[in-house]
N, C-alpha and C positions, 0 to 999 in steps of 0.2 A: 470309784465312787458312784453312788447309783443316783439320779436324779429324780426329779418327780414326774411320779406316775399319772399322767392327765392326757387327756383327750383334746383336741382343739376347740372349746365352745363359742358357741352363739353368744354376740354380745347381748341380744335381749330375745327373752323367754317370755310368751304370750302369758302362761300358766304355769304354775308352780305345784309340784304337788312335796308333799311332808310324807315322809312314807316311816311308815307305824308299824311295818312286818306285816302287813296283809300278801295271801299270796293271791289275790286280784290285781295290787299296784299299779303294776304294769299294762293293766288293761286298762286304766283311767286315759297311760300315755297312748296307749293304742287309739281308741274310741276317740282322742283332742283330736289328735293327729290322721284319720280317718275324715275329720271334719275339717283338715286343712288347718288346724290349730297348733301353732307351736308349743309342746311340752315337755317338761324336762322333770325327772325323779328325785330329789334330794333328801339325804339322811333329816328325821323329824328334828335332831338338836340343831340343825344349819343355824347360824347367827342370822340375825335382823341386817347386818351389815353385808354379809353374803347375797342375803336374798335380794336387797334394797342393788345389791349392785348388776342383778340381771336385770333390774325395772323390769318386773312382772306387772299385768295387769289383773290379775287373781290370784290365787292361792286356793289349794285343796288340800285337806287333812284327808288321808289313806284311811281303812280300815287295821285295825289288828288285832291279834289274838290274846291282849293282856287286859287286864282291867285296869280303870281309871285308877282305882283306891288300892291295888296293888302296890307293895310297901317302895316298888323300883317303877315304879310306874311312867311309862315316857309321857315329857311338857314338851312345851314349844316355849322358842322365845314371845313372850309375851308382845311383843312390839309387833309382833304381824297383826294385831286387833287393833293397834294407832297406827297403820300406814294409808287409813283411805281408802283401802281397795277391796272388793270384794273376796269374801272368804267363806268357801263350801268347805262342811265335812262328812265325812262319809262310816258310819256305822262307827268304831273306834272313835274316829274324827266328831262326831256327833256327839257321843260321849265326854268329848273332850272339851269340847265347844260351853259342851251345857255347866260341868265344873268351873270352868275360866271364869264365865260370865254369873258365877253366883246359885245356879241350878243346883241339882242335885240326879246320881245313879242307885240304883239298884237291883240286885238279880232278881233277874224275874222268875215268877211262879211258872210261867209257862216259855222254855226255850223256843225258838221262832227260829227254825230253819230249814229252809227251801222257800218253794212257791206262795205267794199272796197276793191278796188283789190290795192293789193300792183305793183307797177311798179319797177324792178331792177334796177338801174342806171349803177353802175357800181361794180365792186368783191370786194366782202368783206369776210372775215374769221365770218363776223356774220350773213352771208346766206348761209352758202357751202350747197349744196344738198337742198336748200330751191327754189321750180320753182318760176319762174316768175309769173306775174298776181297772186298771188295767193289771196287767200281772208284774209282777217282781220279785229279787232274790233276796231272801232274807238270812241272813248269820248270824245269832245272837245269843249273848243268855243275858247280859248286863240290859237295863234297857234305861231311858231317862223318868225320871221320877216325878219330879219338881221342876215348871222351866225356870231359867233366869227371867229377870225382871225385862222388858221389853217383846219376849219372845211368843210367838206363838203358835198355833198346830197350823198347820197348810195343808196335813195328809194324813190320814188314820189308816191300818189293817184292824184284823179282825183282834190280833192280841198285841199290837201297842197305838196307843192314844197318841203317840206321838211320834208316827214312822217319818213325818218330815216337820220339821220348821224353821221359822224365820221371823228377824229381827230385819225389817224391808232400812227401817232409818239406818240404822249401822250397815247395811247390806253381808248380813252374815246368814249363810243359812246351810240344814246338817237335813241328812234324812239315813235314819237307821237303815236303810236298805240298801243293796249294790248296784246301783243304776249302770257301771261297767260293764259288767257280765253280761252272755247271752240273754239269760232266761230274764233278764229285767230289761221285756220287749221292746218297750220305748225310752231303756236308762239313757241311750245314745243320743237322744232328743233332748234332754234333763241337762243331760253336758253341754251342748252345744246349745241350749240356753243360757248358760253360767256362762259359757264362756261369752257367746254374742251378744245376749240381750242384756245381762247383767256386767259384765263385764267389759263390754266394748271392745270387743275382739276384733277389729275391722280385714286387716290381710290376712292373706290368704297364703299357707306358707305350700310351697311347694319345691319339688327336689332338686329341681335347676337352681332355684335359690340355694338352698344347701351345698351343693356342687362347687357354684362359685365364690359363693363366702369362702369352704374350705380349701379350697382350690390358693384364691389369694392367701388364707393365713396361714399355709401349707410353705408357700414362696416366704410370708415373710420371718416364719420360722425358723426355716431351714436356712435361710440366707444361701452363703456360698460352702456352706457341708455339704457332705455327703448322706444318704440313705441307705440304710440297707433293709429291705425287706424280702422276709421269708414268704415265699408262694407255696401253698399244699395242694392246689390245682383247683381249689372249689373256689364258688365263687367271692366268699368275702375277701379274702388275700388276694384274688385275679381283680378285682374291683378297688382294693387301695394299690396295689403295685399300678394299674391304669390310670386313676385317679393322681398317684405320686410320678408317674412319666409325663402325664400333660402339665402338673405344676413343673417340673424341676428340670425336667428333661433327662439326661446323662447321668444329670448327680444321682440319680438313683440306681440301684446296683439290685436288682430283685435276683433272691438266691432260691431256684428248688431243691429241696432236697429229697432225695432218691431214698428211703427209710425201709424200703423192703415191705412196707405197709399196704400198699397203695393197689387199687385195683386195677383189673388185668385192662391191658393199654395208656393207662393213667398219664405214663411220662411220655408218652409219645404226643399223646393230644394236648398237652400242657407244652409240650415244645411246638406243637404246630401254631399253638393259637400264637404265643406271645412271640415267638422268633420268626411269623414269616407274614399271619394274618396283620400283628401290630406292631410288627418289624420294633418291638422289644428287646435289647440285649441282654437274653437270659442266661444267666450262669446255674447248669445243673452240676449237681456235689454228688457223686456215687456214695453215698454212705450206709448201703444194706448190710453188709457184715460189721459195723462198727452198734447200730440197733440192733440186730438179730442175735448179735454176740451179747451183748447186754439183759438181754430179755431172755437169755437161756433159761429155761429152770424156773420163771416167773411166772405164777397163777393168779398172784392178789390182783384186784382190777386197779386199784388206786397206786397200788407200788407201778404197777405196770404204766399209767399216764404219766408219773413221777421221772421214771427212768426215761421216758422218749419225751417229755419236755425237758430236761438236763438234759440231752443228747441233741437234741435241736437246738438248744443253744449253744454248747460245745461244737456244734458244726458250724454253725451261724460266727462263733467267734475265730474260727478257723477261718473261714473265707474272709472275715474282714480283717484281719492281717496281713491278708494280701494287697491291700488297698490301702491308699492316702488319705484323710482325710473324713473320715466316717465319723458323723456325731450323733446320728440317729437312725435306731430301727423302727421300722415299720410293724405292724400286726393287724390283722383282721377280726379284731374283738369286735364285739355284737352287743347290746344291749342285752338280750336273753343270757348271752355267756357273764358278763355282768353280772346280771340276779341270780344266777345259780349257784356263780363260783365264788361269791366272798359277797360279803353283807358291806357294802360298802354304800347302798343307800340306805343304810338304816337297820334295823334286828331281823331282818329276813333270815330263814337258812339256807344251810348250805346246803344244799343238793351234791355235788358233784363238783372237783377239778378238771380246769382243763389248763393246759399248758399255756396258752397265750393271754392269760390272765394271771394276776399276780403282782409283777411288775419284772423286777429285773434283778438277780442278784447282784452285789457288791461289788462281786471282783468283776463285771462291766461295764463301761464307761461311754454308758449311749444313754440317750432321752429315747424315749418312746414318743412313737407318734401313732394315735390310733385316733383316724380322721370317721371311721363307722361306730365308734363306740357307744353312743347314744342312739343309733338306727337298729331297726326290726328287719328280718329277712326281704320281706318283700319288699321295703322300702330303700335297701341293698341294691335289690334286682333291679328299681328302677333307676337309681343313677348310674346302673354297671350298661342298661341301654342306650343311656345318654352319654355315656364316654367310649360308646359305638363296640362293645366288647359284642361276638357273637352272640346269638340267644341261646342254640344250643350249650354254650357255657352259663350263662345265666338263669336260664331254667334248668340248670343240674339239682339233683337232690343235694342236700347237706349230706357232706360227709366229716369224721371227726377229725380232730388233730391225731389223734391218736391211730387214728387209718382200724383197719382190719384184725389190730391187735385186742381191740377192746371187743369184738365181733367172734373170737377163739373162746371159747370157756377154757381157760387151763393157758398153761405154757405156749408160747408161739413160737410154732415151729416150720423149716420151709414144707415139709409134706402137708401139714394141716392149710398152713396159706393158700398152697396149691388147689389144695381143694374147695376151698371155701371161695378163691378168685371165680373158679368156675362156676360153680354153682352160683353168683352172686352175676354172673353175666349172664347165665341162660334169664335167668329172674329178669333183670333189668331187658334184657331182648324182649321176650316177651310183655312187658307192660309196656316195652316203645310200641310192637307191634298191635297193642288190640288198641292202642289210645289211652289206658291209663296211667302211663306214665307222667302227663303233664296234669294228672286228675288227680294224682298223689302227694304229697307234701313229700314223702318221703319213705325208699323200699330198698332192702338188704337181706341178705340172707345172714343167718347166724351159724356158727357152728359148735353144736354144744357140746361133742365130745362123751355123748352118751352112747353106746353102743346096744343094736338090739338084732333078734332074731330073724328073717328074711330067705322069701326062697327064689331067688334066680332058676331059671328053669327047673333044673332036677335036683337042684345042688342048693345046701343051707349054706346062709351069708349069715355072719355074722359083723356087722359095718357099721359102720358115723350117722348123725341121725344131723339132719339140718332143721333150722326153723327160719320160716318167710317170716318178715316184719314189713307191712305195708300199711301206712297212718294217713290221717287228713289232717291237716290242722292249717293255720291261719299264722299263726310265727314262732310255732314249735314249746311255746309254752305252756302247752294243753295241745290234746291230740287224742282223736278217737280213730280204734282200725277202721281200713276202708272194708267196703262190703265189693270185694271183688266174684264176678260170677264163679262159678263153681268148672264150668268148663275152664277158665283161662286157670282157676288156681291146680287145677288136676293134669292141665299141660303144663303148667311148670313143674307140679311135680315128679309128672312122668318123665319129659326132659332130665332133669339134675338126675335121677335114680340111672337110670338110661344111659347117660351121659358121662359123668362122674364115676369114675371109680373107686370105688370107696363109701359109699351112701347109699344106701338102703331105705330109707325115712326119711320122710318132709312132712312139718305140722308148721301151723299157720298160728300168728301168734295173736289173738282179739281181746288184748289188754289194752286198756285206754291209761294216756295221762291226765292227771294224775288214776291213779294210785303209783301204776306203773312212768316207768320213764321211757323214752324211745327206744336210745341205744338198752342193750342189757347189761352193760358195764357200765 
């Protein structure tokens, strides 16, 4: 019987946001939380009752891609406009705000999107220290027409009369444009006005507070069960299996498992760290032929995550039948993994599966506990320093659940592994060695399985062509390639060709997310 799928939360949430399927969302939580602001993402239907029971001190409507007067069109519960408390919304949210209270929308003649200069109108507690003209991101075609009765302009552009306003007495106010985003230079000043000045934001949250909140409701969860959690050797699973050793001690049973995936040294340094540096009882599961076998023959990208998350848990349920006492696994789900892999805050899409999102099929009889699930990478890496994990494991790149498999174009096979391990090490050698390794969010080599023409000394090759993937980004949900110098990219090339038997070609891959994704699977 499968139980429910939750996270451990915070009993009280500074800020609230309603999230509308914008794919900014998450940078609202970014940007709070940036500013020491607790924030949490909730589906826009959440009850009055739900929300009332985090005692938020604001609320934010999200952006999204639907129109108000659309026939399915997403509300809220009405009752967040009678609780008191201040309430921004944001482009969609603006929209939203201005129907509720009586206003009126309409498509506009001229769509508004990208760059504009914000115009002041007049003072507001949600621009103090924010200059005039200044720049901002705009995404629209709806825009507001008519205000409701109370409301009015605080901010103009050049094509809507009404890029911000506000009702000061009810304290509600919306500005068509994404104060989130990078390119809306001073949005991050806009926030942390709502939240401070208008909202009363006073603490200060920070990650040792998080630590030990979850830390205690960790203990008082699990009581006297057992744990089990899966380690894949990166750093979110190495940061809850630390995290679930200091709560629980013993009761925790953290399992690696060995998937054939994984790159070259992988399980060695994964057994260094936890069984000697954090004198962890790690239990490793040889299970390469039990994935490899499975995956024969397998080219689809999404069958292939399918197959190695049912096999990691089929391992996962293997080793805890060796064991007394197990009521809950562990995982290392992420906030980002969250928004990509099922719309569970709301009409977002889907992007991609991954295996430790989901929940839990039937025939298992564990609670999940996923003490990160609400956290962004970098905000990972800080409590994984604070529960004393080495650095070198916490400034590792992300790597996927899916390992090396998703990294193959085509079938995985050990000769293709073999090659792609190597070449993925000369790579990663190399950017330790010139310093862009800790300058990168994150660097892989791919193996695409394309073969092309080459001449080794006297002699035609005809060989595998790899492609480097090295991105910048801030928490992996948005990512532009690094501009690596052209010397370090033509010694790694030379290296892998060189090096590698079997490769002939190396091209560098300078697609940004979006459009593109990181991994290529």
């Amino acid at each position: 019987m499968i139980r429910p799928f939750k996270g451990i939360p915070l009993k009280n949430v500074s800020i609230i946001v309603l999230d509308f399927g914008s794919q900014y969302t998450q940078l609202i939580a970014r940007r709070l939380r940036e500013e020491k602001v607790y924030c949490e993402i909730v589906p826009y239907y959440t009850s009055i009752e739900e929300i009332t029971a985090k005692n938020p001190k604001g609320i934010i409507l999200s952006g999204g891609p639907s129109s108000v007067y659309s026939e399915n069109a997403y509300t809220v519960d009405q009752g967040i406009y009678e609780l008191g408390i201040p309430v921004l919304g944001i482009c969609y949210g603006m929209q939203r705000i201005a129907v509720d209270f009586g206003g009126s929308v309409i498509r506009s003649d001229h769509h508004e999107y990208g760059k504009a200069e914000l115009k002041l109108e007049t003072a507001s507690p949600l621009f103090e220290k924010v200059d005039d003209m200044g720049t901002v991101w705009m995404s629209h075609s709806d825009r507001v027409d008519v205000l409701p009765e109370g409301f009015s302009p605080i901010a103009t552009s050049s094509n809507s009369p009404y890029a911000a306003i506000a009702n000061e007495e009810k304290r509600v106010y919306a500005m068509q444009f994404h104060p989130e985003v990078q390119h809306s230079v001073e949005g991050y000043l806009m926030l942390r006005n709502f939240a401070r000045n208008i909202c009363g934001v006073e603490e200060k949250w920070k990650m040792e507070h998080f630590l030990k909140e979850q830390i205690a409701k960790i203990r008082e969860t699990v009581g006297d069960g057992k744990v089990l959690c899966g380690l894949s050797g990166g750093v979110d699973s190495s940061v809850v299996a630390a995290m679930l050793y200091e709560a629980i001690g013993d009761q925790l049973i953290p399992v690696f498992v060995d998937n054939g995936l994984l790159r070259k040294g992988e399980r060695e340094q994964v057994e260094e760290v936890f069984k000697i540096n954090l004198k962890v009882p790690l239990v490793t599961v040889d299970a390469v032929d039990n994935f490899l076998g499975k995956l024969a023959g397998v080219s689809d990208p999404e069958t292939k995550r399918k197959i190695i998350g049912h096999t990691f848990i089929e391992e996962f349920e293997k080793e805890a039948k060796k064991h007394q006492g197990i009521k809950f696994l562990a995982q290392g789900t992420l906030y980002p993994d969250v928004i990509e892999s099922i719309s569970v805050n709301g009409p977002s899409e889907v992007i991609k599966s991954h295996h430790n999102v989901g929940g839990l099929p039937d025939w298992m009889d564990f609670q999940l506990i996923e003490p990160l699930r609400e956290l962004f990478k970098d905000e990972v890496r800080k409590i994984g320093l604070e529960l004393g994990l080495p650095e070198s494991m916490i400034n590792r790149h992300p790597f996927p659940g899916p390992g090396l498999a998703i990294r193959i174009m085509g079938d995985v096979n050990v000769p293709d592994l073999t090659l792609l391990r190597e070449a993925d090490a000369i790579l990663l050698d190399e950017l330790k060695a010139s310093g862009y390794y800790t300058k990168t969010w994150q660097a892989f080599a791919v193996l695409l399985n394309v073969k092309s023409v080459g001449v080794m000394g006297d002699n035609r090759t005809y060989d595998n062509t790899v492609c480097v993937r090295v991105v910048e980004a801030v928490d992996g949900m948005t990512a532009t390639f690094a501009y690596l110098p052209h010397d370090l990219l033509e010694r790694i090339s030379r290296r892998i060709i060189n090096e590698v038997d079997g490769i002939n070609r190396v091209v560098y891959d300078i697609s940004s997310k979006p459009p593109a994704t990181i991994e290529w699977e």
